[in-house]
FISE-78554 format. One record per residue (C-alpha): residue number from 1; x, y, z. Coordinates in steps of 0.05 Angstrom, whole numbers, padded with zeros to 5 digits. Each point is the difference from the previous one (the first is absolute). Layout:
N
+-----+--------+--------+--------+
| pos |      X |      Y |      Z |
+-----+--------+--------+--------+
| NUM |      X |      Y |      Z |
...
+-----+--------+--------+--------+
//
This chain:
410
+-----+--------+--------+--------+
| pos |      X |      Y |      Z |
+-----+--------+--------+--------+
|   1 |  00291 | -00077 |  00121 |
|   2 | -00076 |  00017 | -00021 |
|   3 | -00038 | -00068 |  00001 |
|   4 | -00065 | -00008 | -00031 |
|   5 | -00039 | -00005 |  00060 |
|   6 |  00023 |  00063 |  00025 |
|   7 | -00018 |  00031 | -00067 |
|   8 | -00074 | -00023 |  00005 |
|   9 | -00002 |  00008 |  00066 |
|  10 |  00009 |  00074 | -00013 |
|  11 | -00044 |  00008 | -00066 |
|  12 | -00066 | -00057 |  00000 |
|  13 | -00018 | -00014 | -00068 |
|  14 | -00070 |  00022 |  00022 |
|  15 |  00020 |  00073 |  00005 |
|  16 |  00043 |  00014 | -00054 |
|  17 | -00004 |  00017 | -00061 |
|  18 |  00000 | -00039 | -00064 |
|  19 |  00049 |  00002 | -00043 |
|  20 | -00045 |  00021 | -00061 |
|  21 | -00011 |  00058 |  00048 |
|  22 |  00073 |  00025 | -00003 |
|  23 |  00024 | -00034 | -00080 |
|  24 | -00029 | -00014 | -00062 |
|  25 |  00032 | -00070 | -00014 |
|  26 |  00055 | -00039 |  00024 |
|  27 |  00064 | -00017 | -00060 |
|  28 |  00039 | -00053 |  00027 |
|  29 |  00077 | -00015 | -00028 |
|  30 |  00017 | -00077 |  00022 |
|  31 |  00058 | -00048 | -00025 |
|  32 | -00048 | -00061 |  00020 |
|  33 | -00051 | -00033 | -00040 |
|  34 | -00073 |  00004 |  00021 |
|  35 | -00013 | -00062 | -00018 |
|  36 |  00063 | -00029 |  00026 |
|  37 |  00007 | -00027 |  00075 |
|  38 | -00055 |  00027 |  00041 |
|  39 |  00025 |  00049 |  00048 |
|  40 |  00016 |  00077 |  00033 |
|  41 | -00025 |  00037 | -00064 |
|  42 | -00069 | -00036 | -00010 |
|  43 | -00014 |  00006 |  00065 |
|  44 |  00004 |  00065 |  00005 |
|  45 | -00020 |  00032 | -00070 |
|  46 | -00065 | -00052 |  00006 |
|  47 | -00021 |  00041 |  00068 |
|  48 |  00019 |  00064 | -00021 |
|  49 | -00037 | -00015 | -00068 |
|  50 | -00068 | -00005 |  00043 |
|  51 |  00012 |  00076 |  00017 |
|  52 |  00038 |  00036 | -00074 |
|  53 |  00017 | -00026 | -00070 |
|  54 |  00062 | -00037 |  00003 |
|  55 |  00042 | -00015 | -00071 |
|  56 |  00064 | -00044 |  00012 |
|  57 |  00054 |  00007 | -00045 |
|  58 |  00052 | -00059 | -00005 |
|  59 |  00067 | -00015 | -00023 |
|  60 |  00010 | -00008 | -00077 |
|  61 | -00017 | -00077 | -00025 |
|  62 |  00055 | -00015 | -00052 |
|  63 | -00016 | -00050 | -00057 |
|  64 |  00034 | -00034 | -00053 |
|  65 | -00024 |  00026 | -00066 |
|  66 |  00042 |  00028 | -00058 |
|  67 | -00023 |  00068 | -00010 |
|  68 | -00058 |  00006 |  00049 |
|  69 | -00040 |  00062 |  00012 |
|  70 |  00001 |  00025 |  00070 |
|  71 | -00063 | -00004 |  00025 |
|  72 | -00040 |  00001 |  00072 |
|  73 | -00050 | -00060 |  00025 |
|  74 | -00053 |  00038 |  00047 |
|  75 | -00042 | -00046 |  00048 |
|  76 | -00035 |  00012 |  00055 |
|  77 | -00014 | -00052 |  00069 |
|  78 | -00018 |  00019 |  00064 |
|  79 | -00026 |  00056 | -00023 |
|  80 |  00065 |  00030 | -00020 |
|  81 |  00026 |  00020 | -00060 |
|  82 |  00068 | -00033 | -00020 |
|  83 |  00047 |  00027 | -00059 |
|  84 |  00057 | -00040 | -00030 |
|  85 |  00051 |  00024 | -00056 |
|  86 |  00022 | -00054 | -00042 |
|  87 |  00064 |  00016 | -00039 |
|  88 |  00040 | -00045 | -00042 |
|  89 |  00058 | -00036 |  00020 |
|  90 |  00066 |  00030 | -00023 |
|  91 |  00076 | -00013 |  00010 |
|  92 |  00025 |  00026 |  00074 |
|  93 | -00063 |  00042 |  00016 |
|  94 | -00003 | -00001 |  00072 |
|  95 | -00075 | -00022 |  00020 |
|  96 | -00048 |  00032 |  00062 |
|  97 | -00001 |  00070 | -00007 |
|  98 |  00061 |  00024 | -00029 |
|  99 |  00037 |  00058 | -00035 |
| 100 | -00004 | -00052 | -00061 |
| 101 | -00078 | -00006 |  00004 |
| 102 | -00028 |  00075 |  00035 |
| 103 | -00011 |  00025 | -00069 |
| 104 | -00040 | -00065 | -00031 |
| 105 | -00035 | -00009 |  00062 |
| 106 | -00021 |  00078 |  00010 |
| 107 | -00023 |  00010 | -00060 |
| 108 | -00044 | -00067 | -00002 |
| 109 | -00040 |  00013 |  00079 |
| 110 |  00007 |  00086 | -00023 |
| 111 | -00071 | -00010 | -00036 |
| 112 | -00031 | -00051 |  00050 |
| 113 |  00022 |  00038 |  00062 |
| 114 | -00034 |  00062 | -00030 |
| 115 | -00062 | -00026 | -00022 |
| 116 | -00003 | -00039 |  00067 |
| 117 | -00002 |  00069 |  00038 |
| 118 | -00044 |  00032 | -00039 |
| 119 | -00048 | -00056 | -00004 |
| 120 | -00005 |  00016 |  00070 |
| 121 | -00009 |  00068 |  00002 |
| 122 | -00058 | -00002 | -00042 |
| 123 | -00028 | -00057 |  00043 |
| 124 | -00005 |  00046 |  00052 |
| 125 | -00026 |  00060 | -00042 |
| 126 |  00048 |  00043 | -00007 |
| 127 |  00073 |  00014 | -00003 |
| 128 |  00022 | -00006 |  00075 |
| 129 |  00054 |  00052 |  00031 |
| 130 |  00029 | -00070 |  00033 |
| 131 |  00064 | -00029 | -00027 |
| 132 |  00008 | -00091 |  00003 |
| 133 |  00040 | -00022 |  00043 |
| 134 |  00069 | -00034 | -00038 |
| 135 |  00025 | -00063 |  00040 |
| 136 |  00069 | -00031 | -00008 |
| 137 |  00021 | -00073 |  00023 |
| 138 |  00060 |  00016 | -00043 |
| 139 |  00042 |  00061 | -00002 |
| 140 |  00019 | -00028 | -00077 |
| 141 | -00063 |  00027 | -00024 |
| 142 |  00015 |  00080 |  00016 |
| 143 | -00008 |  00038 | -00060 |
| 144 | -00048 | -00042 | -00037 |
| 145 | -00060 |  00035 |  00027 |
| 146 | -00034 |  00050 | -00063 |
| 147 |  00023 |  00078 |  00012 |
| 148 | -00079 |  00021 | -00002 |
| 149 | -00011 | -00050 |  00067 |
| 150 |  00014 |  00037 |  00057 |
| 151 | -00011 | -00038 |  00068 |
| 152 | -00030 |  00025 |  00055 |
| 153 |  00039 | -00055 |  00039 |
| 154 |  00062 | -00040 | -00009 |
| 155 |  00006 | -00055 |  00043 |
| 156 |  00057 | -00053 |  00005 |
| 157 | -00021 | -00073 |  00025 |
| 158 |  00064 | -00030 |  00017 |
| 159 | -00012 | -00072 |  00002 |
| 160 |  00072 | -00026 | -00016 |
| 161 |  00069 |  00016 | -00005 |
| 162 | -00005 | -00001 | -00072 |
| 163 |  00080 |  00024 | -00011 |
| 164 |  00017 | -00066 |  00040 |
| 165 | -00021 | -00053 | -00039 |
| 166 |  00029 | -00039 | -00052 |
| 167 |  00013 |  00031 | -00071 |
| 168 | -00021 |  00069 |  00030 |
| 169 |  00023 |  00056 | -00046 |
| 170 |  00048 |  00053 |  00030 |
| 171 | -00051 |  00053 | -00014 |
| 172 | -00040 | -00017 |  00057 |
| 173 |  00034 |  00025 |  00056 |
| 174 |  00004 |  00062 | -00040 |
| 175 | -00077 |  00003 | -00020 |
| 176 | -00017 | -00020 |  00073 |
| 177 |  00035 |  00067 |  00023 |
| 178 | -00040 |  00040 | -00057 |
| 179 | -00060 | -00035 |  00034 |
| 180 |  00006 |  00018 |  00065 |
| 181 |  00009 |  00067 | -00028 |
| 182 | -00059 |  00005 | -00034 |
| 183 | -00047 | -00040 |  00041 |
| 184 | -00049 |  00032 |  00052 |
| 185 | -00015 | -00056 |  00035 |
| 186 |  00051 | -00068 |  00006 |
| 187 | -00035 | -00059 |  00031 |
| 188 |  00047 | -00066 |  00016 |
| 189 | -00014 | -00065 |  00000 |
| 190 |  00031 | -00023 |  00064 |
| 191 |  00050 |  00025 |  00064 |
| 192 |  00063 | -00014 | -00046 |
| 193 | -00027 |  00036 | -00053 |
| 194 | -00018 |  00063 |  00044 |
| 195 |  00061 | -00001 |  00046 |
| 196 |  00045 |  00006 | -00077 |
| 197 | -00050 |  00060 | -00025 |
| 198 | -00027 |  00044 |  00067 |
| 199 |  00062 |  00036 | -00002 |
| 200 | -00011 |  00023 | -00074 |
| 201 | -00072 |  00027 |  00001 |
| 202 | -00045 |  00047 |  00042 |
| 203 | -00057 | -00053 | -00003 |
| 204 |  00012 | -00070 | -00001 |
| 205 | -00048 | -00043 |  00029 |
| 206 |  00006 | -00083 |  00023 |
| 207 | -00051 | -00041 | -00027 |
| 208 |  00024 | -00070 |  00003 |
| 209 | -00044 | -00048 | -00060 |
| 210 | -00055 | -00036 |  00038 |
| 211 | -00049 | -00046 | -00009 |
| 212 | -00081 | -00027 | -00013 |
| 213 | -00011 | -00039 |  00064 |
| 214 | -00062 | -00034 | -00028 |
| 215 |  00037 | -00017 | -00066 |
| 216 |  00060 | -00034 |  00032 |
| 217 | -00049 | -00018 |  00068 |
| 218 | -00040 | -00059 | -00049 |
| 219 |  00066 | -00037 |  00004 |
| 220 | -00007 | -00012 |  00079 |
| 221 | -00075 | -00016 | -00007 |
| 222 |  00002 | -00070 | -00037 |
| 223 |  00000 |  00027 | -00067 |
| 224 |  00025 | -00061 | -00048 |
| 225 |  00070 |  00006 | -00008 |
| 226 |  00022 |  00000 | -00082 |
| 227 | -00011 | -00066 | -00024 |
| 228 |  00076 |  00004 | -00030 |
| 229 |  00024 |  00001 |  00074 |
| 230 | -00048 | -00049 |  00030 |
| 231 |  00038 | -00053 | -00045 |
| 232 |  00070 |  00026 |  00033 |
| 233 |  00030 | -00049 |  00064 |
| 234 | -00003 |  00046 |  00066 |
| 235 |  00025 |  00033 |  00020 |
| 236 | -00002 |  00061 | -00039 |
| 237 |  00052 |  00057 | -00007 |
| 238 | -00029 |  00061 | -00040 |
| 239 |  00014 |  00053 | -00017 |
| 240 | -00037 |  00049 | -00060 |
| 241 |  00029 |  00059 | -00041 |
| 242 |  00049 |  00022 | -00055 |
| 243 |  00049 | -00047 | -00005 |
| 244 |  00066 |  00041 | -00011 |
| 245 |  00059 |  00033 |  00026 |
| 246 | -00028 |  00008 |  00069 |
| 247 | -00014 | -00069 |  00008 |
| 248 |  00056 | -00044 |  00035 |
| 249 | -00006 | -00056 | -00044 |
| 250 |  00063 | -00039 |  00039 |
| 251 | -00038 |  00005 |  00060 |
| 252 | -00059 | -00034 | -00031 |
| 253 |  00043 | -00060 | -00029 |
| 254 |  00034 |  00000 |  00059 |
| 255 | -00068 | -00019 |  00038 |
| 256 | -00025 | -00033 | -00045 |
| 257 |  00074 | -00043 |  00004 |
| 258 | -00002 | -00008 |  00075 |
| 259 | -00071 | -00022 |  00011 |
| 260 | -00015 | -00037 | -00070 |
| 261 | -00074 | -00020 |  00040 |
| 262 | -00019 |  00063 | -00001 |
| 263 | -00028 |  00039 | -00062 |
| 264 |  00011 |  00070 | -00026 |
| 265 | -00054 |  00023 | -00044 |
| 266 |  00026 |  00081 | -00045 |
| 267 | -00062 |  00034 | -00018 |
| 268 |  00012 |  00053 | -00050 |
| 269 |  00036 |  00027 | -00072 |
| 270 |  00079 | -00004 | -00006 |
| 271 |  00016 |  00067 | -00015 |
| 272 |  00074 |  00030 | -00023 |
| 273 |  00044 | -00072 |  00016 |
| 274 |  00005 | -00054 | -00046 |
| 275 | -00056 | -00053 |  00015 |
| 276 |  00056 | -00054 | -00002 |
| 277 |  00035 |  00021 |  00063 |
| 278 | -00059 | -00010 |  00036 |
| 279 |  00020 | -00065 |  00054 |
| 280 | -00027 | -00062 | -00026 |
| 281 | -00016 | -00057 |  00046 |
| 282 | -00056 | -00052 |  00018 |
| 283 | -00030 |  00041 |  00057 |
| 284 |  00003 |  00065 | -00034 |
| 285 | -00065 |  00024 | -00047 |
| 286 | -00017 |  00062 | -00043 |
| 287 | -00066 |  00017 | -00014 |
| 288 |  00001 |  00073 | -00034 |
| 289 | -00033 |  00058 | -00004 |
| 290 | -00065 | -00009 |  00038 |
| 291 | -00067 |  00049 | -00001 |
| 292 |  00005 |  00046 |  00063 |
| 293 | -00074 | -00030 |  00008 |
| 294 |  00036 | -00075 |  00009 |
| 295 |  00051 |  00015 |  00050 |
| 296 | -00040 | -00016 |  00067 |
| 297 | -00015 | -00070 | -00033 |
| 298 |  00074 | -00011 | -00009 |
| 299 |  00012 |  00038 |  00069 |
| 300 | -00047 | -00061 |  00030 |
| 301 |  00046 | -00046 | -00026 |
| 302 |  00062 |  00030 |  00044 |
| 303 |  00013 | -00031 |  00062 |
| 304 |  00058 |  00052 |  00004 |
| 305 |  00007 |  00058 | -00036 |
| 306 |  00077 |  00024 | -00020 |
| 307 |  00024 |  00066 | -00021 |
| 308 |  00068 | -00026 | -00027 |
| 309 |  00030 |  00062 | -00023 |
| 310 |  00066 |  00015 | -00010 |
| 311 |  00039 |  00054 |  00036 |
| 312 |  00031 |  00037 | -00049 |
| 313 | -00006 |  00076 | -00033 |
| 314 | -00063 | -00015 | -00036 |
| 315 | -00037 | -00029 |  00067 |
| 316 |  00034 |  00057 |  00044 |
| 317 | -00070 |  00049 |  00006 |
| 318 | -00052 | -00053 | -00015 |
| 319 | -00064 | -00013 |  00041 |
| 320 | -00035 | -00057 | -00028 |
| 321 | -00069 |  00000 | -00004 |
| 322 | -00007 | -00072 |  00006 |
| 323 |  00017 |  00001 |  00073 |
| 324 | -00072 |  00031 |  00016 |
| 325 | -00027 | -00052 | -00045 |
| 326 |  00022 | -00054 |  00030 |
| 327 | -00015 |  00018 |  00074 |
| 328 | -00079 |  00023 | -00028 |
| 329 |  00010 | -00074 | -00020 |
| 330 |  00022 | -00022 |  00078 |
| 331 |  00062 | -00040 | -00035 |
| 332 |  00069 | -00004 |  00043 |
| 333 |  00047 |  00045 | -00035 |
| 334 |  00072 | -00006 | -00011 |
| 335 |  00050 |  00048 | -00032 |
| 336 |  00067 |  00019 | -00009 |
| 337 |  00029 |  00064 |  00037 |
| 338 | -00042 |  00056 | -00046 |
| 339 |  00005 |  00064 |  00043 |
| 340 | -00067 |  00021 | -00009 |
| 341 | -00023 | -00066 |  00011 |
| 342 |  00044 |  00001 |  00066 |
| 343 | -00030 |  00070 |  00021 |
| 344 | -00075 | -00009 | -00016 |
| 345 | -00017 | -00077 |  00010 |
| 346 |  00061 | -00022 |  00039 |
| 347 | -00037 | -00011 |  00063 |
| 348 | -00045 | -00063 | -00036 |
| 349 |  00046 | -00018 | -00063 |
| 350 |  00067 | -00038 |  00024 |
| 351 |  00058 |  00015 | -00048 |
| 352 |  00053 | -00040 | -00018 |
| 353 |  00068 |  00023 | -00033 |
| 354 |  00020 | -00079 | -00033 |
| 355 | -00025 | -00063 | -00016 |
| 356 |  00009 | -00038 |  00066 |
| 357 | -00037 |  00056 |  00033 |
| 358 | -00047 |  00005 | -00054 |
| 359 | -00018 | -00076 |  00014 |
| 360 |  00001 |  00003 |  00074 |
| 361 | -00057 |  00063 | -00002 |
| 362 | -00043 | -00043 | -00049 |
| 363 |  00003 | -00062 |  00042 |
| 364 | -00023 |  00051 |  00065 |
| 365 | -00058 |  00027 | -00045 |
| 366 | -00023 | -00069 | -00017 |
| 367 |  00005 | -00025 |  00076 |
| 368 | -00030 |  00067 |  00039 |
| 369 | -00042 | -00011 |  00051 |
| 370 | -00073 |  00014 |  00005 |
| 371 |  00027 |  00062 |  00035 |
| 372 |  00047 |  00017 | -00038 |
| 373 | -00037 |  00000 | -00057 |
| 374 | -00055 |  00042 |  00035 |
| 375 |  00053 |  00059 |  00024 |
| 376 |  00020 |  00004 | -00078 |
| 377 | -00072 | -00001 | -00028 |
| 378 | -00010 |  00058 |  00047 |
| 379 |  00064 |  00045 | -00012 |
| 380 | -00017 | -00012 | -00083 |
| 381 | -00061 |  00030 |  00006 |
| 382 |  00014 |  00057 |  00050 |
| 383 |  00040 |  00013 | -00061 |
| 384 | -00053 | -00019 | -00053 |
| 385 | -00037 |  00059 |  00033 |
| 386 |  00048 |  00067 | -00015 |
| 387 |  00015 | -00028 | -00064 |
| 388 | -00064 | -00007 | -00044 |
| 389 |  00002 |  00026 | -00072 |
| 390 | -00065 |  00045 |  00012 |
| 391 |  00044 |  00034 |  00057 |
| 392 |  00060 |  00013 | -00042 |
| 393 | -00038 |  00022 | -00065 |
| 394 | -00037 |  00045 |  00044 |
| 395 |  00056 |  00027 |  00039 |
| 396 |  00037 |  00019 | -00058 |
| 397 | -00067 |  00030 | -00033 |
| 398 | -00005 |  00045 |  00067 |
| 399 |  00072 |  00025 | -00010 |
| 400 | -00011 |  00016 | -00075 |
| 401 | -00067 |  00040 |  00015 |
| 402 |  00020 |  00030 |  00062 |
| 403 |  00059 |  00027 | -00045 |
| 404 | -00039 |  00027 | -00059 |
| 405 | -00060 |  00025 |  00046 |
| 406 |  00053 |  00050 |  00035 |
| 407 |  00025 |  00014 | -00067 |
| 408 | -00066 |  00024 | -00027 |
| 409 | -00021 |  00031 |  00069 |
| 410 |  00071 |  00048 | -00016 |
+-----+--------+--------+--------+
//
């Protein structure tokens, strides 16, 4: 496996080249909503945006109007350029990309993508021999790229195991295969995910999602925590994210059952289950959606952090993100038997596989000694270190150039 720090290690960002040095622009295909829950994506199309023009283009928005022209919202934050069809609702369409939308949603970004390439050459005075480089997150989205685009690069950032989860359309296993096909380079988002794709490509690369020390880091020096969970009795259970199919929501009303003292605070959007199954009890509170710039407030309010996922198909390749965040945070983490959780951070976060032993591994986070508690601040940040955003962003920015540099030096 081909971890970020041996990437770096092997290419400093100080020697090579930029990426404006090797493409003209970077087109980006993504089934998640930039302006949606904080996380892999903005990371890393913010950093790389610092270095080439980056345009983001999302899944179709659906709305609810007889008759409705499609049309395409353009906006741009953090200094990138997002593009979002918006196509009117009709009977048994299937949403995301889709067979039922590619010709709508073509023909609406065809123009934008166009003009948003050659806005760029002429920005740099003249019409550049260099190609963009076209990004997937989802394999739904081949095809949809205009016939007069052709891409110097075509990279695959696989952050999920999209075909997995719940409501996933057939077509995806199929499109994945077209993917890997097509793709020069596939990055994936944790050891699961790698382990499922190495054998199918010449170059796929590890690059597990990481983390902004300093971000999560204000949690652990005596910023305020978030005056909603000041009010809460301690101690605090919490755990922030989407709130869907991955999360074991038995084991949470199970806790929250067997210890009714203690409270469990869900940060974060319900997503793709009915709101009403959600466990309802007195020691159990939802708080929504947060701003990614919020979260080490709430983090401050933790006095354990949970990852409380379930272990099912959908939860079989993830590598949550969150687990970085809360040890940047120095919170006691506890989670549920997650292979990549087991296989990256199982030497500092316990895991427990039911309730009881859920309960037990709280009560030892909230009783460690000062030793213990010293031994785990140091084995979080040990891994705080190999996995910092700038690291990965640049890693996989050394990979892409070193790959298009030997192209152009053939």
């Amino acid at each position: 496996m081909v971890t970020v720090s041996e990437r770096t290690s092997e290419t400093p960002r100080s020697v090579r080249e930029n990426l404006s040095d090797v493409a003209s622009s970077l087109i980006v295909f993504s089934h998640l909503r930039w302006q949606g829950v904080y996380q892999r994506p903005q990371h890393l199309l913010s950093r790389f945006s610092r270095e080439i023009p980056v345009v983001v283009v999302e899944e179709p928005m659906f709305v609810l109007e007889d008759g409705a022209d499609p049309r395409l919202r353009v906006f741009v934050e953090d200094e990138v350029t997002v593009l979002v069809p918006i196509l009117a609702m009709s009977p048994d369409c299937q949403m995301g990309f889709s067979e039922d939308t590619r010709d709508d949603v073509a023909r609406l970004i065809e123009p934008a993508l166009t003009t948003f390439i050659s806005g760029d050459q002429r920005e740099r005075g003249g019409v550049p021999t260099r190609g963009p480089i076209v990004w997937y997150y989802t394999p739904m989205a081949i095809g949809l790229l205009p016939a007069a685009i052709e891409p110097a690069l075509v990279v695959f950032d696989a952050m999920d195991d999209l075909a997995s989860f719940r409501d996933a359309p057939q077509a995806l296993r199929d499109q994945e295969s077209a993917m890997l096909r097509s793709a020069d380079l596939v990055f994936a988002g944790g050891p699961s995910l790698y382990e499922a794709r190495r054998g199918r490509h010449p170059s796929v690369y590890c690059f597990p999602s990481g983390v902004e020390p300093a971000h999560f880091g204000q949690a652990a020096t005596g910023l305020a925590p978030a005056a909603d969970l000041d009010e809460l009795a301690r101690p605090v259970l919490g755990f922030y994210g989407v709130l869907d199919e991955r999360v074991d929501f038995d084991l949470i009303a199970g806790i929250a059952d067997l210890r009714p003292d203690w409270t469990l605070a869900m940060v974060g959007p319900v997503a793709k289950i009915d709101p009403a199954t959600l466990p309802v009890r007195p020691n159990i509170r939802y708080f929504g959606q947060q701003r990614y710039a919020d979260l080490p407030a709430f983090l401050a309010g933790f006095d354990v952090a949970l990852l409380p996922f379930a272990i099912n198909e959908a939860t079989r390749s993830i590598s949550p993100t969150k687990t970085l965040e809360y040890l940047a945070a120095d919170k006691p983490i506890v989670s549920t038997a997650i292979r990549d959780v087991v296989l990256l951070y199982g030497d500092v976060v316990p895991i427990a596989t039911d309730v009881p032993a859920f309960v037990t591994a709280i009560d030892a986070a909230l009783t460690e000694s000062p030793a213990q508690r010293q031994r785990r601040i140091a084995l979080g940040r040990a891994h705080l270190a190999e996995h910092d955003w700038d690291a990965i962003a640049d890693g996989m920015a050394s990979l892409m150039t070193e790959t298009l540099a030997t192209r152009m030096r053939v």
